[in-house]
PDB file of N, CA, C and O in Angstrom:
ATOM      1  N   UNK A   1     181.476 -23.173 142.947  1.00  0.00           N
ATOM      2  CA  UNK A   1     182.722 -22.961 142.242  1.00  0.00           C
ATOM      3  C   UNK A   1     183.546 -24.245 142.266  1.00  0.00           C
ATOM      4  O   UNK A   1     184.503 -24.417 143.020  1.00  0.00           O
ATOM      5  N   UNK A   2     183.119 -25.083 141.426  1.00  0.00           N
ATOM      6  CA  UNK A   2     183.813 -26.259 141.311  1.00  0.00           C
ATOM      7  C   UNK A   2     185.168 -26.063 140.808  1.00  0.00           C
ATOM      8  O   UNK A   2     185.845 -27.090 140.761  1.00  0.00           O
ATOM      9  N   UNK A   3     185.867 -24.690 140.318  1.00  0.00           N
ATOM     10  CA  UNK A   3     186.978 -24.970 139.900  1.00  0.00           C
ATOM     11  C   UNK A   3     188.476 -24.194 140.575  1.00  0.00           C
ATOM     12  O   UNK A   3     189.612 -24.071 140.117  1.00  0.00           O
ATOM     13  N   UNK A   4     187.847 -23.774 141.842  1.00  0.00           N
ATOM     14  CA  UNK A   4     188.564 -22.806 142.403  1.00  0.00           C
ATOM     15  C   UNK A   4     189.944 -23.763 143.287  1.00  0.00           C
ATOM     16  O   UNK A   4     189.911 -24.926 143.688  1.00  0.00           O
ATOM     17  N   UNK A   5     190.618 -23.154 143.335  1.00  0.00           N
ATOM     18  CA  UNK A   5     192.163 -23.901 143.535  1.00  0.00           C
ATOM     19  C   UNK A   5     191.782 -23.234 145.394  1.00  0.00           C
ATOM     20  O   UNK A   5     191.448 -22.165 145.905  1.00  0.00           O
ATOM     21  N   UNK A   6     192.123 -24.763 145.890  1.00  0.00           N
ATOM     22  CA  UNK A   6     192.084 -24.751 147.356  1.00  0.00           C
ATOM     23  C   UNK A   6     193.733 -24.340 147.148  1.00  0.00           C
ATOM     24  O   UNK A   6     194.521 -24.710 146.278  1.00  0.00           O
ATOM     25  N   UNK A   7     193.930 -23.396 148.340  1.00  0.00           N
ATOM     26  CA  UNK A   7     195.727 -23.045 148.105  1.00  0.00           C
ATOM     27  C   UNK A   7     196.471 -23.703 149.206  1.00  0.00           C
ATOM     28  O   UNK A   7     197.694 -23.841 149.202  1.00  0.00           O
ATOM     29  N   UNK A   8     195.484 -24.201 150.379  1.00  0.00           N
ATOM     30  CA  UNK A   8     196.288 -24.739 151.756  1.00  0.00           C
ATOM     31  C   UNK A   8     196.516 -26.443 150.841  1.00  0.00           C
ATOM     32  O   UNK A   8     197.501 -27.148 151.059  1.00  0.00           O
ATOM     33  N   UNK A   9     195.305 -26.868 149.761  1.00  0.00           N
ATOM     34  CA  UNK A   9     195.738 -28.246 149.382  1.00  0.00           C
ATOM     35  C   UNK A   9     196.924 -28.317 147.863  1.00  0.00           C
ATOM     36  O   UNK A   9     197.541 -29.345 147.584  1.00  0.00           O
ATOM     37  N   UNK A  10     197.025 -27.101 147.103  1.00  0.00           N
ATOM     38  CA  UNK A  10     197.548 -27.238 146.677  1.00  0.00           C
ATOM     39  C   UNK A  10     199.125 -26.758 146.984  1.00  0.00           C
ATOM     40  O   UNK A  10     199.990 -26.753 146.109  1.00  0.00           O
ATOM     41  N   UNK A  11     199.339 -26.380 148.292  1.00  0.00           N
ATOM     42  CA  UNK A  11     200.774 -26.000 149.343  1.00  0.00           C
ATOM     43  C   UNK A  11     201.255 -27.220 149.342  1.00  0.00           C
ATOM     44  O   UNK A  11     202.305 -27.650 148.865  1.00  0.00           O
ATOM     45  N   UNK A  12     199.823 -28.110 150.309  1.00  0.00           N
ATOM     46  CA  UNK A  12     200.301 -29.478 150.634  1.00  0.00           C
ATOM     47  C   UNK A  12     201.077 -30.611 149.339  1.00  0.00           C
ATOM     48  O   UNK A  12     201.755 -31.601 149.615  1.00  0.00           O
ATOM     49  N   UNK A  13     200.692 -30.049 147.725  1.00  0.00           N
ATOM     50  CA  UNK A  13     200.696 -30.933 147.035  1.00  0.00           C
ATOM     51  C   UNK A  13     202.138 -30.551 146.542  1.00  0.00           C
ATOM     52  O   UNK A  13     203.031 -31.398 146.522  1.00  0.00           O
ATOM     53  N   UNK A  14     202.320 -29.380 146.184  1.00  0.00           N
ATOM     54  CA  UNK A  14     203.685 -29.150 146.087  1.00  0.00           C
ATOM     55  C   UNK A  14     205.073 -29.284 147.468  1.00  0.00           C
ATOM     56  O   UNK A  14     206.277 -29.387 147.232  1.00  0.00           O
ATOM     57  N   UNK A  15     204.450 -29.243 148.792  1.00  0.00           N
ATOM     58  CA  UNK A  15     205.488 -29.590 149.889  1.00  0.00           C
ATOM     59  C   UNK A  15     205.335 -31.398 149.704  1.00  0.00           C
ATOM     60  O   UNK A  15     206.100 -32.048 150.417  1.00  0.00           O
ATOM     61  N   UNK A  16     204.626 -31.985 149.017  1.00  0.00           N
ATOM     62  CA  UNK A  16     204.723 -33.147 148.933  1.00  0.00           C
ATOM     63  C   UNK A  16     205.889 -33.969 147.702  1.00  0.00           C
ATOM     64  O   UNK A  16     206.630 -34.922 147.941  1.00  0.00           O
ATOM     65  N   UNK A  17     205.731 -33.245 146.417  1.00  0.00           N
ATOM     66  CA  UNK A  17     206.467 -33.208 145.204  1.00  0.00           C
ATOM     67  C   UNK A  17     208.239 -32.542 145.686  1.00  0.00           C
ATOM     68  O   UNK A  17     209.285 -33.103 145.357  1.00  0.00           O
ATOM     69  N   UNK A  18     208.157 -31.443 146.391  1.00  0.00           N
ATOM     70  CA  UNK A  18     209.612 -30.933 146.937  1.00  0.00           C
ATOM     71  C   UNK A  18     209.972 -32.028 147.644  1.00  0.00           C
ATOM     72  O   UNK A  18     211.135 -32.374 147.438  1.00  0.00           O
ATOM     73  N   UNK A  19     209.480 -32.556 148.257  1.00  0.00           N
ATOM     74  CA  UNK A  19     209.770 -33.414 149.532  1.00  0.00           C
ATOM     75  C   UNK A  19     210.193 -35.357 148.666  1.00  0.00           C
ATOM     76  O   UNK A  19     210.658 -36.326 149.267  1.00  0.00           O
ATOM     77  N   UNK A  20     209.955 -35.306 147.770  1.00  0.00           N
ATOM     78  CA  UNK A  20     209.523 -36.560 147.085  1.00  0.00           C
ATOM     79  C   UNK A  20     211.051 -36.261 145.755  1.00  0.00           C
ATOM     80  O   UNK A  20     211.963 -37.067 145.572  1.00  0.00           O
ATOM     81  N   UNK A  21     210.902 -35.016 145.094  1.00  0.00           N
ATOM     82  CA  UNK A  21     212.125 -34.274 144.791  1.00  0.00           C
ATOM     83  C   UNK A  21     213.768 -34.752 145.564  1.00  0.00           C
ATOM     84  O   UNK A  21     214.795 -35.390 145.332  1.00  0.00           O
ATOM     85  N   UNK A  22     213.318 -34.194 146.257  1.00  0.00           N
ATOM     86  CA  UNK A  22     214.096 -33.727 146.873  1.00  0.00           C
ATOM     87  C   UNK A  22     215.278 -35.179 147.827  1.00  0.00           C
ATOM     88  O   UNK A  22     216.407 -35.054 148.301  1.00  0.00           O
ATOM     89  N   UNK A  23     214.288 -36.502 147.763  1.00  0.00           N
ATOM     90  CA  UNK A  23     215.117 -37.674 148.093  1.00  0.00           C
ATOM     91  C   UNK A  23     215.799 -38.500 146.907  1.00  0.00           C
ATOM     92  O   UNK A  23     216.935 -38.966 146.819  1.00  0.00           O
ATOM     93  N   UNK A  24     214.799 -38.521 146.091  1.00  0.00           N
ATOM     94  CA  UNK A  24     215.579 -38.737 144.681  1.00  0.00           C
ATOM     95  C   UNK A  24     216.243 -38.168 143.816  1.00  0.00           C
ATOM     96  O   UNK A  24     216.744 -38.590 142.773  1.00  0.00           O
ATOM     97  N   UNK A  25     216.229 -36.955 144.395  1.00  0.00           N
ATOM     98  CA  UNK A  25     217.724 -36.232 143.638  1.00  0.00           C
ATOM     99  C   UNK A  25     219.287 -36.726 144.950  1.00  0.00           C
ATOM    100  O   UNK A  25     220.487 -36.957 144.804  1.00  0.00           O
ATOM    101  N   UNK A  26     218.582 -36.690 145.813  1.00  0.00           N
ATOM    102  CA  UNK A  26     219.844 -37.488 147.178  1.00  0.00           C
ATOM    103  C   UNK A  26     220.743 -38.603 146.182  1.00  0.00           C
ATOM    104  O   UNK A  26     221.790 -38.691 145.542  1.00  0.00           O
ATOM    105  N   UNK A  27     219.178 -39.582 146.661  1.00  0.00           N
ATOM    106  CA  UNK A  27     219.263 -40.999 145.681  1.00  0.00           C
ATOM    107  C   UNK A  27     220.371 -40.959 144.685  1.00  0.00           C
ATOM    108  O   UNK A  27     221.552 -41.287 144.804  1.00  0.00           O
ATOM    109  N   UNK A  28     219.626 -40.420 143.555  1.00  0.00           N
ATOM    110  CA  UNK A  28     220.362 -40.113 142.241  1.00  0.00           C
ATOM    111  C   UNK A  28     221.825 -39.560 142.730  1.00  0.00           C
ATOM    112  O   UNK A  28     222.642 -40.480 142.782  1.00  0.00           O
ATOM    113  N   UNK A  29     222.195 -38.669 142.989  1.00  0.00           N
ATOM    114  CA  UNK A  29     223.392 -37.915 143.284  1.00  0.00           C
ATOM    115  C   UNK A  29     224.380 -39.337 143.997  1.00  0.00           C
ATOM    116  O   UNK A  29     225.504 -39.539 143.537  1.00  0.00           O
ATOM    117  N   UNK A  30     223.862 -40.178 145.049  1.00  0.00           N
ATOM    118  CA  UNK A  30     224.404 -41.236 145.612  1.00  0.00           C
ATOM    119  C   UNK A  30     224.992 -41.980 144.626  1.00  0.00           C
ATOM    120  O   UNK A  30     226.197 -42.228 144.613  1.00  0.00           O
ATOM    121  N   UNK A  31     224.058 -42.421 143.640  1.00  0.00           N
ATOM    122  CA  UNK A  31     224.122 -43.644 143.103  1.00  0.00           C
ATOM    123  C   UNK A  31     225.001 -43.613 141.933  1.00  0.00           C
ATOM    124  O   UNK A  31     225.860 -44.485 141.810  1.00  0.00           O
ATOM    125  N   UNK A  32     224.842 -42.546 140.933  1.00  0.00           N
ATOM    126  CA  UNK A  32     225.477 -42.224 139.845  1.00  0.00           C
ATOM    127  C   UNK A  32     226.433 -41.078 139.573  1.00  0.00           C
ATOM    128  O   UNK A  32     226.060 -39.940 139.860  1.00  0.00           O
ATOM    129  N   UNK A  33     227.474 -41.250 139.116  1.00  0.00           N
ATOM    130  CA  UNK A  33     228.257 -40.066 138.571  1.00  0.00           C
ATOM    131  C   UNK A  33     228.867 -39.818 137.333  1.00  0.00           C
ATOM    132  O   UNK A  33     230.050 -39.567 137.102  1.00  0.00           O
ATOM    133  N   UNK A  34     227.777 -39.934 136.454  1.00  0.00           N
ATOM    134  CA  UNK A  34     228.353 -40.151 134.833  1.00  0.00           C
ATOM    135  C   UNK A  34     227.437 -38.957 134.092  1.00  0.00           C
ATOM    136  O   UNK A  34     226.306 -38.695 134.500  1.00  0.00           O
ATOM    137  N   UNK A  35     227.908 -38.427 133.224  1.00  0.00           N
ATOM    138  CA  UNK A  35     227.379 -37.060 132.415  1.00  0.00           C
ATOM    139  C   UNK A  35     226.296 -37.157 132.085  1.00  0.00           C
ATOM    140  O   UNK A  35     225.618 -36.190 131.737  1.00  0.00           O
ATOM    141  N   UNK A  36     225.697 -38.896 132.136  1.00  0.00           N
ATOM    142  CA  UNK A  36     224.185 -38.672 131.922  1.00  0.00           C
ATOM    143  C   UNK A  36     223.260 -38.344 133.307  1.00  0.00           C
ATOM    144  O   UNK A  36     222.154 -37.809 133.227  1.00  0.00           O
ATOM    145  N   UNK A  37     223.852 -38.728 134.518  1.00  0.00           N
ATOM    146  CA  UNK A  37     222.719 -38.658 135.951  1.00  0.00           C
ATOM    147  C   UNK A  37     223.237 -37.000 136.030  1.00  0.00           C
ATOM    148  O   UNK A  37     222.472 -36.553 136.885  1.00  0.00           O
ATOM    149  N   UNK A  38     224.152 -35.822 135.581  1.00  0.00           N
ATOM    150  CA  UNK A  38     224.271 -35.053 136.010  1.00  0.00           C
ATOM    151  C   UNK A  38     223.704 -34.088 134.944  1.00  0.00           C
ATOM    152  O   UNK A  38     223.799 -32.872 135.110  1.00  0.00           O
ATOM    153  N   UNK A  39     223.096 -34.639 133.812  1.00  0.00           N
ATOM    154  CA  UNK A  39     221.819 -33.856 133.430  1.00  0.00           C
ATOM    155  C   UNK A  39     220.678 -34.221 134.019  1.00  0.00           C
ATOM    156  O   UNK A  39     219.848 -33.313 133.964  1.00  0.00           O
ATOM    157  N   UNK A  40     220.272 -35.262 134.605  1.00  0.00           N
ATOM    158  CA  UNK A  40     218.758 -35.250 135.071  1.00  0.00           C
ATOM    159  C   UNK A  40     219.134 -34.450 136.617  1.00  0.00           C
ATOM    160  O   UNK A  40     218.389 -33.559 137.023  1.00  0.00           O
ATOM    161  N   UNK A  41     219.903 -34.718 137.111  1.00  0.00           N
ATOM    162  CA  UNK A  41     220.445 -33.822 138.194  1.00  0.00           C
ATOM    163  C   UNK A  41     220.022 -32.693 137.989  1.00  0.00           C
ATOM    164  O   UNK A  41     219.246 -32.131 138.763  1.00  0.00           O
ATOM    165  N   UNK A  42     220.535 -32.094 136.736  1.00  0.00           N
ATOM    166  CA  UNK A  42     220.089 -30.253 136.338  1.00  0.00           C
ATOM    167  C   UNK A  42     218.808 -30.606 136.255  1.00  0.00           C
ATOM    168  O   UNK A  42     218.354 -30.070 137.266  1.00  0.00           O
ATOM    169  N   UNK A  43     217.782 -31.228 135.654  1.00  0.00           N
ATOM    170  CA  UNK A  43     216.892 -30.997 135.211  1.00  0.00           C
ATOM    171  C   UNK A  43     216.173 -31.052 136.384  1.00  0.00           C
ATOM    172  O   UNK A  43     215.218 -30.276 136.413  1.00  0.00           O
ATOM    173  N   UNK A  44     216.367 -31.837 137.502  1.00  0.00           N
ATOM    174  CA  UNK A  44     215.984 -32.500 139.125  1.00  0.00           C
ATOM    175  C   UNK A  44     215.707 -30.777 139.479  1.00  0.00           C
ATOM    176  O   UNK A  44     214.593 -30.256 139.426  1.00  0.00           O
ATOM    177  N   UNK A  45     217.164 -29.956 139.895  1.00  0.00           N
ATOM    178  CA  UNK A  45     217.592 -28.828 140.381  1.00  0.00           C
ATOM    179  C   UNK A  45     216.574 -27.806 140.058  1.00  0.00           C
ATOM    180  O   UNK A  45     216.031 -27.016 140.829  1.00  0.00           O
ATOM    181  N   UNK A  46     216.340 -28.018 138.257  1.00  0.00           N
ATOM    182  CA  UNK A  46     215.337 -26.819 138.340  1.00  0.00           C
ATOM    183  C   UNK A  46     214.208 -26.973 138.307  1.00  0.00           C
ATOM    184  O   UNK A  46     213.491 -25.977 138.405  1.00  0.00           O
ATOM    185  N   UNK A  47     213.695 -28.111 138.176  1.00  0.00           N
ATOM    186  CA  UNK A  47     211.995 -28.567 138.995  1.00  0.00           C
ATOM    187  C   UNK A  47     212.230 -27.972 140.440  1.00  0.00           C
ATOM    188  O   UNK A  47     211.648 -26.921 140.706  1.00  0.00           O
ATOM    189  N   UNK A  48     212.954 -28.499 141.292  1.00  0.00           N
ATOM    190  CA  UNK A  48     212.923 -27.944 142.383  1.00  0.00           C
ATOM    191  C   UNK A  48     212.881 -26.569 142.632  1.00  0.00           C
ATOM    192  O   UNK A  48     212.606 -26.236 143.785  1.00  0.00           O
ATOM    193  N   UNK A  49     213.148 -25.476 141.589  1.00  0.00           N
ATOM    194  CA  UNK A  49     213.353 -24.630 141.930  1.00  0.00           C
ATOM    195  C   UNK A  49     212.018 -23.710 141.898  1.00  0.00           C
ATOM    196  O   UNK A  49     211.532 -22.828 142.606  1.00  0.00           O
ATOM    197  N   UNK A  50     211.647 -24.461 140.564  1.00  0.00           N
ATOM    198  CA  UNK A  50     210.229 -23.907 140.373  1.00  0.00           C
ATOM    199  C   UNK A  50     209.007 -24.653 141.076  1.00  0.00           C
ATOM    200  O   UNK A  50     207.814 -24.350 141.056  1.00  0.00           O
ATOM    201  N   UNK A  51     209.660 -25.731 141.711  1.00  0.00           N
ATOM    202  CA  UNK A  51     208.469 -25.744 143.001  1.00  0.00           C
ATOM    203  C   UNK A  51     208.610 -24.885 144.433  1.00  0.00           C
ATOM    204  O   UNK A  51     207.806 -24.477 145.271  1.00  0.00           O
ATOM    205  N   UNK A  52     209.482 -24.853 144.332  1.00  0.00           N
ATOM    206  CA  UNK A  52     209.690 -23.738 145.483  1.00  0.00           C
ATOM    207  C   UNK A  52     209.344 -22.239 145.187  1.00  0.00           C
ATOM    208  O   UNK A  52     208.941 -21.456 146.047  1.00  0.00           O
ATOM    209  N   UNK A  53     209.531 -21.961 143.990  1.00  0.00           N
ATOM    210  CA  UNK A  53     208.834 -20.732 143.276  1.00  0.00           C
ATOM    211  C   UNK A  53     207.150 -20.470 143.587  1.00  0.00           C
ATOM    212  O   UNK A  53     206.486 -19.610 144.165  1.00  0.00           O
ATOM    213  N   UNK A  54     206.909 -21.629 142.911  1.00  0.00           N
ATOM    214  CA  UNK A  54     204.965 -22.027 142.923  1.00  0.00           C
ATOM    215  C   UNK A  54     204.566 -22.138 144.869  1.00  0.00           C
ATOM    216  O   UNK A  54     203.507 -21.809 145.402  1.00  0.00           O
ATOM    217  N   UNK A  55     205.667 -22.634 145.468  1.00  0.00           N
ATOM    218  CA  UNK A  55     205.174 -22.856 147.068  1.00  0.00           C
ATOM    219  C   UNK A  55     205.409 -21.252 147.594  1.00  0.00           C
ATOM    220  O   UNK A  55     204.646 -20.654 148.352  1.00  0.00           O
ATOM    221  N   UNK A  56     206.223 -20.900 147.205  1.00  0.00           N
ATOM    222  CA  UNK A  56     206.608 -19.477 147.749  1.00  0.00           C
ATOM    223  C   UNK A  56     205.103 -18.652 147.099  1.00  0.00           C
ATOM    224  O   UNK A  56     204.542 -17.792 147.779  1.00  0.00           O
ATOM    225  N   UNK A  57     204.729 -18.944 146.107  1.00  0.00           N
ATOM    226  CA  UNK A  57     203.774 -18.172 145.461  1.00  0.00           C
ATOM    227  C   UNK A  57     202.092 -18.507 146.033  1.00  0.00           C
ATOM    228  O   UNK A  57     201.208 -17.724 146.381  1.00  0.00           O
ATOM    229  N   UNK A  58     202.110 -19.684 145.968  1.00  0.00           N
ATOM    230  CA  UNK A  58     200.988 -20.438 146.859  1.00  0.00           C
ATOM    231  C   UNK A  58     200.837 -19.554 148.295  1.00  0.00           C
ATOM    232  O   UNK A  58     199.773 -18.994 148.561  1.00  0.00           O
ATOM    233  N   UNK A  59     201.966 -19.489 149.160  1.00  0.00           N
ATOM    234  CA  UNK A  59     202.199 -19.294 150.659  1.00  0.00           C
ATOM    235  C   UNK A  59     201.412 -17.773 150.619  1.00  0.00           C
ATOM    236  O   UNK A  59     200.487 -17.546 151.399  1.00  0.00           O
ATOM    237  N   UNK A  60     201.908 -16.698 149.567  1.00  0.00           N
ATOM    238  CA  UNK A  60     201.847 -15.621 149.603  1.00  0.00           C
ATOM    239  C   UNK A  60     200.566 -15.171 149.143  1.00  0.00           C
ATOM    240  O   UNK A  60     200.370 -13.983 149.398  1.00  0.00           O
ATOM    241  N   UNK A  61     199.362 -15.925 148.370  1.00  0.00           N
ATOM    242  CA  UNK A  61     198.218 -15.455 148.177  1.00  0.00           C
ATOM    243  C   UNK A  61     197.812 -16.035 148.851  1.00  0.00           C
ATOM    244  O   UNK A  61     196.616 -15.839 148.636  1.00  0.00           O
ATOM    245  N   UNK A  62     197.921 -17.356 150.375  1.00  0.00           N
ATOM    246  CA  UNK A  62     197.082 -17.629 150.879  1.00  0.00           C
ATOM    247  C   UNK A  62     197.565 -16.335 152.237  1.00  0.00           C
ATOM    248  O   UNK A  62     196.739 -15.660 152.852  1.00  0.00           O
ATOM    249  N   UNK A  63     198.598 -16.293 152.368  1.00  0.00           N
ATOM    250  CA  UNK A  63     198.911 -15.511 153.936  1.00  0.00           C
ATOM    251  C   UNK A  63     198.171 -13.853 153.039  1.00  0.00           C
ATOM    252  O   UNK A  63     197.894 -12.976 153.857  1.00  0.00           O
ATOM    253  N   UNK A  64     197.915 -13.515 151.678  1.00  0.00           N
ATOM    254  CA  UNK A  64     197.011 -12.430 151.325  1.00  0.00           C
ATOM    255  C   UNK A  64     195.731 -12.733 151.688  1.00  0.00           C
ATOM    256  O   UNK A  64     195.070 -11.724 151.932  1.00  0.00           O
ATOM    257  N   UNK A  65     195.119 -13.820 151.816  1.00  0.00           N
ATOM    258  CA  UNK A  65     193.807 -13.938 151.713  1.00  0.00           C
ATOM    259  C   UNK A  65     193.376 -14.373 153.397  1.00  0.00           C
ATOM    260  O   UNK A  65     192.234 -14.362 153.854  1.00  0.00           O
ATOM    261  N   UNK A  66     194.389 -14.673 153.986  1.00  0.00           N
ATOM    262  CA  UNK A  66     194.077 -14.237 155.616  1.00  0.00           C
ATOM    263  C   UNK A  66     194.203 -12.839 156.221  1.00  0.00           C
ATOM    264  O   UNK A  66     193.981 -12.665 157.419  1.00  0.00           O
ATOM    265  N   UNK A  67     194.483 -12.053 155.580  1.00  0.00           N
ATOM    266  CA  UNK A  67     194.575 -10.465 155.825  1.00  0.00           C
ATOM    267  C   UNK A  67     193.679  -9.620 155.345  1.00  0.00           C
ATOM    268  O   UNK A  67     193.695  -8.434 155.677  1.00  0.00           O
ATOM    269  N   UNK A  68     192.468 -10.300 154.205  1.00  0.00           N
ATOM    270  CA  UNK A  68     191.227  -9.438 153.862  1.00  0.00           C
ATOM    271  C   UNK A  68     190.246  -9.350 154.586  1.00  0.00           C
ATOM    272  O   UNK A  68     189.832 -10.393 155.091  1.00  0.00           O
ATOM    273  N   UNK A  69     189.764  -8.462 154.785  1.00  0.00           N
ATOM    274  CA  UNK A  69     188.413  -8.852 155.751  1.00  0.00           C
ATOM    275  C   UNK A  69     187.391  -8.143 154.847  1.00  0.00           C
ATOM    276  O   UNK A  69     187.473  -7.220 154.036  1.00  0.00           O
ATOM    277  N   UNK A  70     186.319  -8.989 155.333  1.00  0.00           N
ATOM    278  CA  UNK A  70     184.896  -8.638 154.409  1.00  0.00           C
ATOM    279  C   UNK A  70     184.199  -8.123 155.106  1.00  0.00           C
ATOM    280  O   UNK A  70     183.093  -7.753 154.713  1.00  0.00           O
TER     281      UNK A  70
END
């Protein structure tokens, strides 16, 4: 099954993107305060949100798939 989604590497890939997120929206917020950095700001906010969505979602079919037994 070459195409099956490892979920512990794709956790790691999104706690990597939140984490990577999550200094350059700091950054950004530091550096600028003009109506244009406080749309990429929004746009920053809701990537983040939907990576935390996808990690929350990731977390929950892998902590399902430690609870099946064969």
């Amino acid at each position: 099954m070459l195409n099956r989604i490892n979920g512990r590497e794709e956790l790691e890939r999104v706690n990597m993107l939140i984490r990577a997120l999550s200094d350059e929206m700091a950054e950004e917020s530091a550096h600028y305060e003009n109506t244009t950095s406080n749309a990429l700001l929004l746009e920053m906010k809701e990537a983040m949100y939907e990576l935390r969505l996808r990690k929350f979602l990731f977390s929950a079919f892998d902590a399902g798939d430690n609870t099946t037994s064969h």
